[in-house]
C-alpha positions in Angstrom: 19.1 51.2 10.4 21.4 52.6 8.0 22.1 51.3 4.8 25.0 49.7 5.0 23.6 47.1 7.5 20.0 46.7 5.5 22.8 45.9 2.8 25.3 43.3 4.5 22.1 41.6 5.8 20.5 41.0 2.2 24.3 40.0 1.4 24.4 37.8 4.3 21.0 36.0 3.2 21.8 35.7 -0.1 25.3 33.9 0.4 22.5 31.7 3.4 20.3 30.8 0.6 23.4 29.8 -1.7 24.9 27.7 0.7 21.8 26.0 1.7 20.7 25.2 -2.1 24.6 23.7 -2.3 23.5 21.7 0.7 20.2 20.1 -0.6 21.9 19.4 -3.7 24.8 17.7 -2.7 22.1 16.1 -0.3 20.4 15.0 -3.6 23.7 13.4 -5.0 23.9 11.5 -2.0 20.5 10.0 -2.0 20.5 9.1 -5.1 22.2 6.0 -5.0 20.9 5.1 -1.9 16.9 5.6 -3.7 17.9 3.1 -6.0 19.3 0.6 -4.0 16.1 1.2 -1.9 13.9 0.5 -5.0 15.9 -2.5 -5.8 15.5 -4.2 -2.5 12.0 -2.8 -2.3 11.3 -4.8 -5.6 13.0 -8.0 -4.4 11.1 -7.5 -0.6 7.8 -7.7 -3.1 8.5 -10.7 -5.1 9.5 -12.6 -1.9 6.9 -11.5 0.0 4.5 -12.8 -3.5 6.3 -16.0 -3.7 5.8 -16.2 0.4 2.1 -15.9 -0.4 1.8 -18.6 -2.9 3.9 -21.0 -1.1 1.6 -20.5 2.0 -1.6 -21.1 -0.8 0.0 -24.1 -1.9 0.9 -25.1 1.6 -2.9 -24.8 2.5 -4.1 -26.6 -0.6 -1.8 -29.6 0.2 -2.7 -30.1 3.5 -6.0 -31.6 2.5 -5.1 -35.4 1.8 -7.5 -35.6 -1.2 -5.5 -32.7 -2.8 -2.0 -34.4 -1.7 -3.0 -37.5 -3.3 -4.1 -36.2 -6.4 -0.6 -33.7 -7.2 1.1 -37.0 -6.1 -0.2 -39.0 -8.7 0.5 -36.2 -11.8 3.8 -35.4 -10.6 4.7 -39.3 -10.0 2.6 -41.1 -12.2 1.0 -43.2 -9.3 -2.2 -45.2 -9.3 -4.1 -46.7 -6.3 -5.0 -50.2 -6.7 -7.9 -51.0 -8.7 -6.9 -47.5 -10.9 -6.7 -48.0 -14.8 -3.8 -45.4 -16.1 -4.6 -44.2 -19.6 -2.0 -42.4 -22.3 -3.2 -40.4 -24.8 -1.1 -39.1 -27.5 0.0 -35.5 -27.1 -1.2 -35.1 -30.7 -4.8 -36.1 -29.9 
């Protein structure tokens, strides 16, 4: 091989390494964007899927009638016949 071919091949794979660098770095610039709308949604997938969690907890815990009845009567202030209610002060 003579040297002006060893030469235009080094030449050659030098101006191949320079175009593929351009490549994965206007690859980078691309996927940038797209990473952090992927990190966004990934964060919003995990608080749904952590709120899907608790609801199905809560879901679970209310199904038993004793437990139904009880959250009833905090949230609505109910009493069953028979029940005495008492208030305390919230300074007690």
């Amino acid at each position: 091989m003579s040297d002006r071919f060893i030469k235009f091949i080094l030449i050659f794979q030098f101006i191949i390494v320079i175009y593929l660098g351009y490549l994965i770095i206007k690859e980078k610039r691309v996927n940038k964007p797209l990473k952090e709308e992927y990190r966004l949604y990934k964060n919003y997938v995990d608080r749904l899927e952590k709120e899907n969690k608790e609801l199905k907890r809560k879901l679970e815990y209310l199904s038993d009638p004793e437990n139904l009845k009880k959250e009833l009567k905090e949230k609505f202030n109910l009493v069953e016949p028979g029940e005495k209610v008492i208030i305390l002060p919230e300074n007690f």
